[in-house]
N, C-alpha and C positions, 0 to 999 in steps of 0.2 A: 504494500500500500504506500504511496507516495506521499513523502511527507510536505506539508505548506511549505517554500521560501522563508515568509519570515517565521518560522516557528518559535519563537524566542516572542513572537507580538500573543496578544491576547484574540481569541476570535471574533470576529464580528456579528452579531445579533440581528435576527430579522425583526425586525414591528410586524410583519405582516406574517405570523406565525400561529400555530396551535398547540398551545402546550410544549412550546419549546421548537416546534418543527417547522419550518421556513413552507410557506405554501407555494412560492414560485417554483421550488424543486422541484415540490409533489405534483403538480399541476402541467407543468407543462409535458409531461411524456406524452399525454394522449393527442394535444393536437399536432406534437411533432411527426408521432407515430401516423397520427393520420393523413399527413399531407407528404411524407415518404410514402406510404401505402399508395397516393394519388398520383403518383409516377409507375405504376406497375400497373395501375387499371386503365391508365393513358397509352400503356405499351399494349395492353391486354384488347384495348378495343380498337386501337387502328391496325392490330393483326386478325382479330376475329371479326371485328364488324357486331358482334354480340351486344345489344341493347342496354344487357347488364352493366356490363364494365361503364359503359356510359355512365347511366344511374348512379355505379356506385363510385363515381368519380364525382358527380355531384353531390353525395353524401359526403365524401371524403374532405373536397374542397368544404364543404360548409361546417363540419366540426372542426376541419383544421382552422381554418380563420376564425370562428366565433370561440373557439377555444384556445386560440392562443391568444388574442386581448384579452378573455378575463385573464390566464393567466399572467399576462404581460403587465394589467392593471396591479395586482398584485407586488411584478420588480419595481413597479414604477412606486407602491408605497412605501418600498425600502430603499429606493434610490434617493427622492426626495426629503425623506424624514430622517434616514442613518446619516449623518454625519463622514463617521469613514469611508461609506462607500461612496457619497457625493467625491469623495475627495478623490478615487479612482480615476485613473483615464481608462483602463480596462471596464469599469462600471457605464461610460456612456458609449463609448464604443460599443457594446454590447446593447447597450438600450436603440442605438441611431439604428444597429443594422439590422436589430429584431422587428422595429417599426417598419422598416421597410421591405421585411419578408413577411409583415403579417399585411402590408401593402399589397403587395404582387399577390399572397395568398387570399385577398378580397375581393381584387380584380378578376383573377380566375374565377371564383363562385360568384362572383357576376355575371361574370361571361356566359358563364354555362346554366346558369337560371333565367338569362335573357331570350338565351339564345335553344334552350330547350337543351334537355341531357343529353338527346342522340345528335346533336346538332354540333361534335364536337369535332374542333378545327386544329390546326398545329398550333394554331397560337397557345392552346390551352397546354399544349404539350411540353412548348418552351417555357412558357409559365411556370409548368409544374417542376420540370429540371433546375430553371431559375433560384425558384423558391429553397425548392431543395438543395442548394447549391449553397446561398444565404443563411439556411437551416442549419449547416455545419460547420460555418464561420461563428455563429451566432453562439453555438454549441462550447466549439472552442474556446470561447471569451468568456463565456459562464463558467466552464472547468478552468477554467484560470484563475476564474475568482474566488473559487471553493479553493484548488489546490497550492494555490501561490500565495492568495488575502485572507482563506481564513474564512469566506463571508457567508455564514450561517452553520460554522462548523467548532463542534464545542472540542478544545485542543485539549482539555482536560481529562478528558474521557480516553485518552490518546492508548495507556496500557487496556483499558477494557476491550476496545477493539482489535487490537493484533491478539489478544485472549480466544475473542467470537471467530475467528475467522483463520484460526490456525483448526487441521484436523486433527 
């Protein structure tokens, strides 16, 4: 398990938590997962033609997008109210380029509710690679900020975990 950079600092505290647990963490797997998923049903229907994949790319795009703002709403309650994370350049960086894949990720589920689910074009295709492409940039910046700042990860706890996790 990779230790934080500054480990010698104290961790950094979510506001927007449950009982101690940072809810952007929790939160955002699912609409990342789903908007990765929306690159495979994009592959799946311009080789099949299958009505399905359509569909469930329009499902796909619209919990990805509606589920990555609330979760994004969320970083944004700890970017503005935590102090030390304001003070990141790794914390806005990570906020500019999440707004702008959950951008393109709105765009696309417009597109394809405009424009009917079987009605789908390459643009929705570029989109979805686009997105996904921003998805793990975005990714990257957030495990920087848990691994290297520390930010919503309790360092004290630090021998209980190599304990949980040894077989």
């Amino acid at each position: 398990m990779p230790e934080p950079a500054d480990s010698g600092a104290e961790s950094i505290v979510s506001r927007a938590a449950l009982r101690g647990h940072p809810l952007h963490p929790m939160l955002i797997h699912f609409p990342v997962a789903a908007l990765i998923g929306l690159v495979a049903t994009d592959v799946a229907w311009l080789v099949s033609g299958d009505p399905f994949w359509a569909r469930a790319g329009l499902w796909l795009a619209g919990v990805g997008a509606g589920g990555g703002w609330i979760a994004s709403l969320l970083g944004v309650v700890d970017l503005l109210l935590v102090e030390r994370i304001r003070e990141k350049i790794t914390a806005w960086c990570h906020a500019v380029i999440a707004v702008m894949m959950l951008s393109l990720a709105s765009l696309n589920w417009a597109m394809r509710y405009r424009e009917g689910a079987e009605q789908l074009a390459a643009w929705e295709l570029y989109l979805s690679l686009l997105t996904a492409g921003t998805i793990g940039l975005a990714a990257y910046l957030g495990g920087r900020l848990v691994y290297e700042h520390a930010v919503g990860v309790e360092l004290g706890h630090k021998a209980a975990i190599e304990d949980s996790t040894t077989l």
